[in-house]
N, C-alpha and C positions, 0 to 999 in steps of 0.2 A: 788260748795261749798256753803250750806247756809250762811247766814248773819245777824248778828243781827241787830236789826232795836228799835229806840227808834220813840215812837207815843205818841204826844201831844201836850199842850200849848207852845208856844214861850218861854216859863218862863222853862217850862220843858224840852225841847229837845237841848235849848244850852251848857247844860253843856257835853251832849254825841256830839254836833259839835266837842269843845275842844279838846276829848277823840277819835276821827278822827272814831267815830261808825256813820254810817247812820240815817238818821230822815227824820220823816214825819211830819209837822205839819198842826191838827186840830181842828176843832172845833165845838160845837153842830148842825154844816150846814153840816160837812162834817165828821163827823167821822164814821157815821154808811156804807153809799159807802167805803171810808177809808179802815176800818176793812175786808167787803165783800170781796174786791178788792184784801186786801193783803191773802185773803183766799183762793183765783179764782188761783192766781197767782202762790203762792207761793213763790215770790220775797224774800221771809227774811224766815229763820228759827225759831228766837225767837225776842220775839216783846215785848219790855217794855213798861208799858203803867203805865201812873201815875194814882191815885185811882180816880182822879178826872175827868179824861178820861173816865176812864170806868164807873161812877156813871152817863154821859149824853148819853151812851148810848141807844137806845131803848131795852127793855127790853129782846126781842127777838132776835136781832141781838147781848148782851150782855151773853146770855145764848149761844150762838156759839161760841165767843170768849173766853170764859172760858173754853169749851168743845175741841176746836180745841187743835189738835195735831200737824198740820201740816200748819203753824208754831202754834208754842208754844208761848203763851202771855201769860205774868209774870206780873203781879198786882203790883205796890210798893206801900206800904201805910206804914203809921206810926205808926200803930196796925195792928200786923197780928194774925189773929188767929189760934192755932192749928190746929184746923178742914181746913184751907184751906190751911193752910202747907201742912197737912196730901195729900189732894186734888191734890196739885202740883206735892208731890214727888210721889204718884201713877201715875199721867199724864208722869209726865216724864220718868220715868224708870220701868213703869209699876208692881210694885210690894207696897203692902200695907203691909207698914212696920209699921203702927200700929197695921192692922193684924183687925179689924174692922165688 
């Protein structure tokens, strides 16, 4: 059975301790191995990552993590935009329901 996994700052992943979900926590030393790692593995199925997480990623190890399917990393930010709504629910369930 996959698992969901929250990825990030100390500040970010205690509130999913609480919520008795799995975490990883890192930081710009360690989140690009981090991400690789959880990609190799396959450990967790969907991986939340705060916007902040993913903006110290390397730009190319960043462009993986968007793109993976397997697990699925879910960006939280405080603006989302359509276009990467859009991006997510194609990832997810494969169908472009804007139609695009």
């Amino acid at each position: 059975m996959s698992k969901i996994l929250a990825m990030g700052s100390n500040e970010f992943v205690v509130g999913f301790q609480l919520a008795g979900i799995g975490t990883l926590e890192v930081d710009e030393s360690n989140v690009a191995e981090a991400a690789g790692n959880l990609m190799r593995t396959g450990d967790a199925g969907i991986v939340i990552l705060h916007q902040k997480t993913a903006d110290i990623m390397p730009p190319d190890i960043k462009e993986k993590v968007l793109q993976s399917i397997n697990p699925v990393f879910v960006v939280l930010s405080r603006q989302e935009s359509s276009e990467e709504l859009r991006m997510l629910i194609k990832k997810s369930i494969g169908v472009d329901l804007w139609n695009r």
